[in-house]
C-alpha positions in Angstrom: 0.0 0.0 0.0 1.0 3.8 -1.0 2.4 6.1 1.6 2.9 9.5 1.6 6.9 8.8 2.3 6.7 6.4 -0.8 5.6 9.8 -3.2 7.2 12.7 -1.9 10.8 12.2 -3.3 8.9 12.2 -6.7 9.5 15.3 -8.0 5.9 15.6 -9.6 4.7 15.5 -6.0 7.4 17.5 -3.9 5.3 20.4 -3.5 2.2 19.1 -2.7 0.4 19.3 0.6 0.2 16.4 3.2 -3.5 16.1 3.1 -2.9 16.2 -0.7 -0.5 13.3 -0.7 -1.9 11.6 1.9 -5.5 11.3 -0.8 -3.4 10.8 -3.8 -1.8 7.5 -1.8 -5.1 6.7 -1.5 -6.9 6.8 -4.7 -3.3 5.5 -6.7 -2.7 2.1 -8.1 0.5 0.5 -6.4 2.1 -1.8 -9.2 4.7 -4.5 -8.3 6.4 -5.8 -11.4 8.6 -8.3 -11.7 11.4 -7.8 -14.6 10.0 -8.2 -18.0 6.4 -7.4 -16.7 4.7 -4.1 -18.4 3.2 -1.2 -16.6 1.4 -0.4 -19.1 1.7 -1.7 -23.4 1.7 0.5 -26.2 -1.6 1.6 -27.2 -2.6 1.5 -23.2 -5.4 3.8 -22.1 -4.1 7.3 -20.4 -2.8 7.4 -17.2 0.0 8.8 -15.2 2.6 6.5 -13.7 5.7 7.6 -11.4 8.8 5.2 -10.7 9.3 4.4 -6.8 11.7 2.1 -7.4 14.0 0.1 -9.8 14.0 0.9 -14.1 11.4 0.9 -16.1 12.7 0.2 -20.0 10.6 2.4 -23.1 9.8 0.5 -25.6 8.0 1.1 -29.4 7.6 -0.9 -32.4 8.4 0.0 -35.4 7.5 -2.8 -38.3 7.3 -5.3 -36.4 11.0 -4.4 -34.5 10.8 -3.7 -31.1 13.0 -0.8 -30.3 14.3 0.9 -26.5 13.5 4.7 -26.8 14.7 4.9 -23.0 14.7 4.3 -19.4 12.5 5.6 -16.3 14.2 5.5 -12.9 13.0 6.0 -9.5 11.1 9.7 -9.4 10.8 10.0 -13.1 7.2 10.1 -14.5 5.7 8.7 -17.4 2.2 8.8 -19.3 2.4 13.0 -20.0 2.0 12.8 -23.6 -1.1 10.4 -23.6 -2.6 12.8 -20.9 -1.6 16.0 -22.8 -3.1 14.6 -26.1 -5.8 12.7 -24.6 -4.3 9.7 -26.6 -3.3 6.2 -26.1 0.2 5.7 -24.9 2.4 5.9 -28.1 5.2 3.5 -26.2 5.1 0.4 -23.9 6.9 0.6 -20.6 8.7 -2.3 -19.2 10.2 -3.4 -16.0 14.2 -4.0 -16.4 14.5 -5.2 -13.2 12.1 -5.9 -10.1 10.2 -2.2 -9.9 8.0 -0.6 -8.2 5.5 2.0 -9.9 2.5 4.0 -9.0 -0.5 4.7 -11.3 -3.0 7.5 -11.0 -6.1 7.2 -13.3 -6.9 10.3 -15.8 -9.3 11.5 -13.9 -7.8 11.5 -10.5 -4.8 13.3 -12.3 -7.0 16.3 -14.0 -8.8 16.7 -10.6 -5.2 16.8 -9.1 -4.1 19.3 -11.8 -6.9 21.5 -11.2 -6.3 21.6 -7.5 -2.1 22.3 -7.5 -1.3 24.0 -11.1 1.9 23.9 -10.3 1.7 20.2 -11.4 -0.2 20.9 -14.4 2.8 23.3 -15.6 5.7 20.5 -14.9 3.5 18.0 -16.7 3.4 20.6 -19.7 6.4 21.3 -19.6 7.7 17.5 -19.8 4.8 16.6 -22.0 6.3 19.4 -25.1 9.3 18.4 -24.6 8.6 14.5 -24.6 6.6 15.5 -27.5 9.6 17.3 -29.3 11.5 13.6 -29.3 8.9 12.0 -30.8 8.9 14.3 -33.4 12.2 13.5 -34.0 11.8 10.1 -33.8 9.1 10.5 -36.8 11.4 12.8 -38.9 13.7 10.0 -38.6 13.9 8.2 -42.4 12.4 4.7 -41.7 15.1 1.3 -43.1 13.6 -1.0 -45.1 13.8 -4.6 -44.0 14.0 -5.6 -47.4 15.2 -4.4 -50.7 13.5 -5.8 -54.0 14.6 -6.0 -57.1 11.7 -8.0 -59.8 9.2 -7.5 -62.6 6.3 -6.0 -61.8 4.6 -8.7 -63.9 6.9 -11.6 -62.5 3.8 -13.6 -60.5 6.8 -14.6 -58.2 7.8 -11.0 -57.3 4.1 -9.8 -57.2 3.3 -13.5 -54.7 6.7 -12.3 -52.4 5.2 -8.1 -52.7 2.3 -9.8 -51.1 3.8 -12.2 -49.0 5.5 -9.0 -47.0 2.5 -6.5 -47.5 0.5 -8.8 -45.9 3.4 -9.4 -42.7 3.9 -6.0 -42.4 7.1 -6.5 -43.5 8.2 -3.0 -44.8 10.2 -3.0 -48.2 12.0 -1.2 -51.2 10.7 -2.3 -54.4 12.0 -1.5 -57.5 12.7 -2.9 -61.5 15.4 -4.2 -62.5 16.1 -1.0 -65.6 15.3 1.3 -62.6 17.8 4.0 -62.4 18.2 4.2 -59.1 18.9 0.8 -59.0 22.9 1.1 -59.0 23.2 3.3 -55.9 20.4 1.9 -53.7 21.6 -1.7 -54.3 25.7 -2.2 -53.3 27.8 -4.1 -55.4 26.8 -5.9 -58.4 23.3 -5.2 -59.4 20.8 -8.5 -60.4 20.5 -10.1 -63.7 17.0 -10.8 -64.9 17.5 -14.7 -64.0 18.3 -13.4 -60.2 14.9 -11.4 -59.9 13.2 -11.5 -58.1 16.8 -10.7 -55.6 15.9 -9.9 -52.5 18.8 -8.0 -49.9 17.4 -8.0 -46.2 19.2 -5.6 -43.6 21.5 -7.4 -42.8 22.9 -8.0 -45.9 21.7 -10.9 -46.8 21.2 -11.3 -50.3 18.6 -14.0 -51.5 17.5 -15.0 -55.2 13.6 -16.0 -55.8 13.5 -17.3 -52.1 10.5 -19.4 -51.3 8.2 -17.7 -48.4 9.2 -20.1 -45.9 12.8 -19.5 -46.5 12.2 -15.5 -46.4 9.6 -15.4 -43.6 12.6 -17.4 -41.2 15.1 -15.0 -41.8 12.7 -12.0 -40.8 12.3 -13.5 -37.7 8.4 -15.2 -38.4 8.2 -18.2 -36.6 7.5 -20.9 -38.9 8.1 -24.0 -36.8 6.4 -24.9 -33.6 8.1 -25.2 -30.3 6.3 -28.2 -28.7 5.6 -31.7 -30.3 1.7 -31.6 -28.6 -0.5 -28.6 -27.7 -3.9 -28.3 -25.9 -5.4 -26.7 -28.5 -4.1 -26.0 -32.7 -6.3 -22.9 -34.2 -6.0 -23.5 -38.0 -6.4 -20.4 -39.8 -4.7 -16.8 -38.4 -8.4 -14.9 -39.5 -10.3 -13.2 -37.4 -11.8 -16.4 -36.1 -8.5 -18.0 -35.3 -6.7 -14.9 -34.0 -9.5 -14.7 -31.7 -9.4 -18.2 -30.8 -5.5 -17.7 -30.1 -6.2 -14.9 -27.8 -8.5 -16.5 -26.0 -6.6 -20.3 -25.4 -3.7 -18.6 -24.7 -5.4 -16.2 -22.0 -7.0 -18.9 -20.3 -3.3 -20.9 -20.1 -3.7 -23.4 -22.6 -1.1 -24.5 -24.7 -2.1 -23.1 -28.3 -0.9 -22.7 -31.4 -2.5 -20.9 -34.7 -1.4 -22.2 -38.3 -1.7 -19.8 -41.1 -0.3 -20.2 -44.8 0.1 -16.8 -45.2 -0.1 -14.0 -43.2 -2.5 -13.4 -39.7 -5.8 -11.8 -40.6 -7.7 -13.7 -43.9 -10.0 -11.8 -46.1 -10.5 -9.4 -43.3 -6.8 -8.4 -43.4 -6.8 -7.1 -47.0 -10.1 -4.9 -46.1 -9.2 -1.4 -46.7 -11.6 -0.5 -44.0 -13.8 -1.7 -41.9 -16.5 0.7 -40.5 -18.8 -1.0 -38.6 -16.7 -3.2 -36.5 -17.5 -2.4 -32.5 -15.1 -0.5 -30.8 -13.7 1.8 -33.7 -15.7 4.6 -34.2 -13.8 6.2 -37.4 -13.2 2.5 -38.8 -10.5 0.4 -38.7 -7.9 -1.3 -41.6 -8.1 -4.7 -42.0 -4.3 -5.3 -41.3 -4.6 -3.2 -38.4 -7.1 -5.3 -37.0 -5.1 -8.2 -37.5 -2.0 -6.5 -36.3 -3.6 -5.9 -33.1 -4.7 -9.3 -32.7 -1.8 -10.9 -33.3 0.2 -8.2 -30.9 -2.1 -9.6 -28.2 -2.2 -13.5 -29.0 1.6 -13.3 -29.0 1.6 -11.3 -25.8 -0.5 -13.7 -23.8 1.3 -16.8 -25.2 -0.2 -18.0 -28.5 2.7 -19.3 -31.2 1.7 -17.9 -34.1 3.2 -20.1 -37.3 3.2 -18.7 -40.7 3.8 -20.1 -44.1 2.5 -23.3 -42.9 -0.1 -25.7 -44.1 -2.2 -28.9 -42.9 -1.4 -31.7 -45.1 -3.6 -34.4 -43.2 -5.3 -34.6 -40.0 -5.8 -38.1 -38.1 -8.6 -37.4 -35.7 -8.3 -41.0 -33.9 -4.7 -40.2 -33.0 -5.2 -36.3 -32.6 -1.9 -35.9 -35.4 -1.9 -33.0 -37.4 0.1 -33.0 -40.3 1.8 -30.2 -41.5 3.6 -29.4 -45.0 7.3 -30.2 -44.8 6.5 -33.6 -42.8 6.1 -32.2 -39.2 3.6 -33.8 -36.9 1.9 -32.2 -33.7 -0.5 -33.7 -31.5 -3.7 -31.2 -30.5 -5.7 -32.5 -28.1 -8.7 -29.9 -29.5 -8.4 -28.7 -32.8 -10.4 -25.2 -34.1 -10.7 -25.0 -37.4 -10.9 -21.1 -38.9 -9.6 -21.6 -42.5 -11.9 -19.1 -44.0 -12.8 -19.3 -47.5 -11.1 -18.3 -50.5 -12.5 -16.2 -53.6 -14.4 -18.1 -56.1 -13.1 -18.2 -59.9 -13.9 -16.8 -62.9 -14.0 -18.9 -66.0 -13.6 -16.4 -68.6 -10.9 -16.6 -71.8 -7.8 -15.1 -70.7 -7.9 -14.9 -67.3 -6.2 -17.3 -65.9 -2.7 -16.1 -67.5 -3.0 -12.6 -66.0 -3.5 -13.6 -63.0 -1.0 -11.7 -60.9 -0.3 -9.3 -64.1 -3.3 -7.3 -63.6 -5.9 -9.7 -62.4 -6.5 -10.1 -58.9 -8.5 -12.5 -56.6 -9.8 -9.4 -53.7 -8.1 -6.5 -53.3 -4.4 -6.4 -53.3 -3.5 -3.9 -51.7 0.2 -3.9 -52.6 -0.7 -2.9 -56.3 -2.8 0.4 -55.5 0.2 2.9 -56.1 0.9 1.1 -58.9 -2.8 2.3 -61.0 -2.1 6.3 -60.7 -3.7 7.1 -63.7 -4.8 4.1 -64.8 -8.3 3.1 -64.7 -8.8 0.2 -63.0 -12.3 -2.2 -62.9 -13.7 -4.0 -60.0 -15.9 -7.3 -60.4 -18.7 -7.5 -57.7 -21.2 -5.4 -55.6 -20.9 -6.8 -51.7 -18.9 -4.9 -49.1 -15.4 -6.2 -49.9 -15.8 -4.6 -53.3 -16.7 -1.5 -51.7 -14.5 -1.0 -49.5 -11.7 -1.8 -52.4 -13.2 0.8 -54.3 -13.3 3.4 -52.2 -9.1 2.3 -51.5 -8.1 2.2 -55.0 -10.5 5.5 -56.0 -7.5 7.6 -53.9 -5.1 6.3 -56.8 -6.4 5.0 -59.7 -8.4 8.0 -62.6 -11.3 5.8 -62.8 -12.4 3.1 -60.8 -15.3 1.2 -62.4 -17.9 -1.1 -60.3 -19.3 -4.1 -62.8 -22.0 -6.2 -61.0 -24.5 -8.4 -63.3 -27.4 -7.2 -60.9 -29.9 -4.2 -61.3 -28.8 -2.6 -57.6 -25.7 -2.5 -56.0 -27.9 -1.2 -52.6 -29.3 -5.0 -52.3 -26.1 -6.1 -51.5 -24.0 -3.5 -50.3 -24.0 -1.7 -46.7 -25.5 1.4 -47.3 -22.7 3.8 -45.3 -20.8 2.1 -48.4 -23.2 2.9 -51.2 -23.3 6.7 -49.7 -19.6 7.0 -50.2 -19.5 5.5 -52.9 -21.7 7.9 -54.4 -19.6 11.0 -53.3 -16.4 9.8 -54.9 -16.9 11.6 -58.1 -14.1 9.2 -60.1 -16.2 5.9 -59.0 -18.8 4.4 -61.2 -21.1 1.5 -60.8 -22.1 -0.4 -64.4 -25.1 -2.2 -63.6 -26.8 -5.4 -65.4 -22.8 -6.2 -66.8 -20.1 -8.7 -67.1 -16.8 -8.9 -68.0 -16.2 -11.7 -70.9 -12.6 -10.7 -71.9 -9.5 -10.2 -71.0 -5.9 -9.0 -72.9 -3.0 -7.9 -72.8 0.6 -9.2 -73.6 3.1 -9.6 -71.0 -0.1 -8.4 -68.8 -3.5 -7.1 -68.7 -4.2 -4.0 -70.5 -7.6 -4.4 -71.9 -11.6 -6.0 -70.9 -14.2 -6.6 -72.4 -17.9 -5.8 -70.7 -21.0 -7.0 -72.4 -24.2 -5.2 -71.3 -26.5 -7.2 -69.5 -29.5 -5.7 -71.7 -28.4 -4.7 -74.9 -26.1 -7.6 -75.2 -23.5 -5.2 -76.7 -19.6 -6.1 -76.3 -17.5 -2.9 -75.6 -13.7 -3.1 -75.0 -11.9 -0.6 -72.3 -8.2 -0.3 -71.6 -7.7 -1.6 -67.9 -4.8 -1.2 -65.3 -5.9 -3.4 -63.1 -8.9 -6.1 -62.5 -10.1 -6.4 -59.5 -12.6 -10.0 -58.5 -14.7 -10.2 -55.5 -17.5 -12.6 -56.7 -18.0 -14.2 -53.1 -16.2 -17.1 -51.8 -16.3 -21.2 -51.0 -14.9 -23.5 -48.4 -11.8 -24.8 -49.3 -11.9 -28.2 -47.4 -11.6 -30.7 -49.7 -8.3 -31.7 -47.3 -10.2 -32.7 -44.4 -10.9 -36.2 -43.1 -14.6 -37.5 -44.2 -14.6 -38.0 -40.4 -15.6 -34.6 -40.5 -19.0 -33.8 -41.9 -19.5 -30.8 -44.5 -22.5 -29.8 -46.6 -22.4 -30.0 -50.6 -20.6 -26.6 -50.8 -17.3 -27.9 -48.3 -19.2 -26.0 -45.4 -18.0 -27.2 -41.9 -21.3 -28.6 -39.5 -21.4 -28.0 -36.2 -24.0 -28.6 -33.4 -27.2 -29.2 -34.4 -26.2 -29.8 -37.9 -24.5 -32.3 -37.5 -26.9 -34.2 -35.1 -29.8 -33.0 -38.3 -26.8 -35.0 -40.9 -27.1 -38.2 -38.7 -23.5 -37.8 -38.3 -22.9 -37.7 -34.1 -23.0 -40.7 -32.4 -21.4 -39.5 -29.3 -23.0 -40.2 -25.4 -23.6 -36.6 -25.3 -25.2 -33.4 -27.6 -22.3 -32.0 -29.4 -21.6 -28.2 -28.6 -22.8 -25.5 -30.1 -19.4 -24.9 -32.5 -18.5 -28.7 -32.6 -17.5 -30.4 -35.7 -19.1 -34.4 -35.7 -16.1 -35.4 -34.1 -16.1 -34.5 -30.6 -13.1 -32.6 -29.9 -13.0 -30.5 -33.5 -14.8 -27.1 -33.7 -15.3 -25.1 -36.7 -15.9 -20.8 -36.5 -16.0 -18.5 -38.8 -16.8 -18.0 -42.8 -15.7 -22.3 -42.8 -18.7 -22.9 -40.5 -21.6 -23.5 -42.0 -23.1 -20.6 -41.2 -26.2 -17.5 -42.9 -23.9 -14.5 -40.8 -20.5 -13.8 -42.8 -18.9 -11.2 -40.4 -15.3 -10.4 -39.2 -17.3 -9.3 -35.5 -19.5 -12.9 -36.1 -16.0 -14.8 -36.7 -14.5 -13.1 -33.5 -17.4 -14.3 -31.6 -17.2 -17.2 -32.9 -13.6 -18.1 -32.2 -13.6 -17.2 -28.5 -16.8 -19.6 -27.6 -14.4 -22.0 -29.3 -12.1 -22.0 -26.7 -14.9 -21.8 -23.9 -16.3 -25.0 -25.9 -12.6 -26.7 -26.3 -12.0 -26.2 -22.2 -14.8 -28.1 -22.2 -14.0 -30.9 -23.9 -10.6 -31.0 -21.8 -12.2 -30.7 -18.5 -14.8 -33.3 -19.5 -13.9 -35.8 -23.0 -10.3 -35.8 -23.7 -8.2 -38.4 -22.0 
């Protein structure tokens, strides 16, 4: 418990009366950390916190690097900029060593400052010039973790672009007749047959790596660290990365598998207004950045660039690509869905040079200009179109229906309307597509009229829904015609449960596998839905341990 002895020799407080002191020991959070424990993570709500004893390390991260801004020691303060801004904290603060640390609330500070200005004016004062280093640290000219050299219409460049877009992985991309290219690459520049090269920060020079390869020298994890785990989370999408928050919060041993990057469909959203929680909206790789931050925080492994191969639900053996094997007691699936095809002459050879399954994010800067075409009329292709309408001329909407209001949210369709370089062709389909080394050209037939015209194109665009990609699974586990995963009372409706007991609400038909999110079967598609969804998971997979599992 807080003392006044313990806060006087804090400079903050010096000057403050005893009654004062005595109410602030009161009403103030004492917080003993151990080393390595946080007072408070970046992105923490506002508070004030003062250093009684031991050293408190400042932390940030910048892409994905964790970085040490500083040290607090014993009578320092910290917490002035969020209170000045009214902000989240912009840092995380960290014990070094066993610490002690004080914590007044917000509002117990601004009664405090409006009692004794004297403190309000040191806090100002430290805030500007706490402020002033920040501002430095911004001016600062961010590294690349990777420099690029490829084709823009090499599929392997455009799949590695990706690949790091979508890990938040920053890089330097540039062509191999790029003049720049000889004094922002050292020593001998790639040939052609190299590209795409790739040169990491550390000097590490790699020629058309595979992901895997690339993702272990950035420092993703890619293999796990156990041989079993209480639960495996297949799928890093909203579903799974709330799954992995939640298992590893309530101690048990998990582990998420993703093939890609954390965050699905969801993660390439441009934005995402309606999710609860984010008032002005929130990015799709944001989202997932967060998650992941916190999984990884709590204890989840997180593996990427990894794929199921097999799973034997007798044995509880998962099977991953690259022959490793890891026992799961539960197992979640969250593998999402993936973006249905288009059978249409042409498309399937410019596919990465100029065609695109969803939005791909990683090619907007390269349609200034240009005018670029999106297939479909549900959110995702909204929210795409309102991205790539900050770059691209023209960006052209083609849906077969006669309304893009019956399928679209309408805070969408309203700014959608107000972006005076977006249009919406109605009752159309694109039936062409050409180009030579890539896309430059579609054709759209009118719905109506049956007329055929032909438009240059920068960039194509498809979000013609999705399907369950789950042809992989067991027959153990029951799916409808579509690939759909049942659960619950589906399954008991397919005659497939024969267990002693009703399976749970998210349970697969074999006790022990769940399924949440878009691989459920399921009417509701939504990332808040699929969040939902993978926390009552994990409430039903403690079940299962507590009760089934052996």
């Amino acid at each position: 418990m807080l003392t006044i002895d313990d806060i006087r020799p804090v400079p903050l407080f010096s000057t403050l009366a005893d009654n004062e002191l005595e109410h602030l020991a009161n009403t103030s959070a004492d917080l003993h950390l151990c080393a390595g424990e946080f007072a408070v993570h970046e992105g923490g709500e506002r508070a004030l916190y003062a250093v009684l004893v031991g050293k408190m390390e400042v932390i940030k991260t910048f892409d994905g690097i964790e970085r040490t801004l500083g040290w607090r020691l014993p009578g320092t303060i910290f917490g002035e900029v969020p209170l000045a801004l009214s902000s989240p904290f912009p840092g995380g603060y960290r014990a070094a060593e066993p610490s002690r640390v004080m914590r007044v609330d917000a509002q117990r500070y601004y009664a405090l400052a409006a009692a004794s200005p004297e403190v309000a004016v040191k806090m100002g004062a430290l805030a500007r010039e706490r402020i002033g280093g920040l501002q430095g640290l911004s001016a600062e000219p961010p590294k690349a973790r990777v420099t690029m050299v490829g084709s823009r219409w090499d599929t392997a460049c455009t799949a590695l672009r990706q690949f790091l877009a979508r890990n938040q992985i920053s890089y330097d991309w540039m062509t191999p007749d790029a003049p720049e290219l000889p004094a922002r690459w050292p020593g001998d520049c790639p040939s052609e047959a190299d590209c795409p090269a790739l040169r990491l920060v550390d000097g590490t020079v790699l020629s058309r790596p595979a992901t895997r390869e690339l993702a272990g020298l950035l420092g993703l994890q890619t293999q796990p660290r156990l041989a079993e785990y209480d639960t495996m989370i297949i799928g890093g999408g909203p579903a799974g990365l709330a799954a992995g928050v939640y298992g590893a919060s309530e101690g048990l041993r998990t582990v998420v598998l993703e093939r890609e990057a954390p965050g699905g469909q969801a993660g390439t959203s441009s934005r995402i207004e309606n999710y609860l929680g984010f008032p002005n909206g929130v990015s799709g790789d944001e989202l997932a950045s967060r998650a992941l931050q916190q999984a990884r925080r709590l204890g989840a492994e997180i593996l990427v660039t990894r794929s199921v191969t097999r799973i034997d639900v007798d044995a509880r053996n998962v099977h991953l690509d690259g022959g490793d094997v890891i026992r799961a007691r539960t197992i979640i699936l969250a593998t999402g869905v993936t973006w249905r095809r288009l059978a249409i002459d042409g498309f399937d050879r410019f596919i990465g040079k100029g065609i695109y399954y969803g939005a791909s994010r990683s090619e907007a800067s390269a349609t200034h200009g240009l005018d670029v075409y999106l297939i479909g009329g549900g959110n995702s292709a909204g929210q795409a179109a309102l991205y790539f309408a900050n770059h691209a001329r023209r960006v052209t909407l083609v849906l077969r229906g006669d309304s893009i209001e019956k399928s679209m949210s309408r805070y969408l369709v309203e700014q959608l309307h107000g972006k005076s370089n977006v249009a919406v062709q109605l009752r159309s389909e694109v039936v062409g597509a050409y180009g030579d080394t890539h896309l430059t050209a579609i054709d759209v037939r009118d719905g109506l009229s049956a007329e055929v015209r032909r438009h240059d194109c920068g960039g194509l665009f498809v979000f013609i829904g999705a399907d369950a990609e789950t042809e992989w699974l067991p027959p153990e586990i029951a799916r409808d015609g579509r690939g759909y995963v049942l659960t619950g009372d589906d399954v008991v409706k397919a005659g497939r449960w024969s267990h002693g007991r009703d399976p749970y609400l998210l349970e697969s038909s074999v006790p022990g596998v769940f399924a949440c999110g878009d691989v459920r079967l399921s009417p509701v598609k939504r990332v808040a839905s699929a969040v939902g969804e993978g926390s009552m998971a994990i409430a039903f997979a403690h079940k299962y341990l507590q009760h089934d599992a052996g």
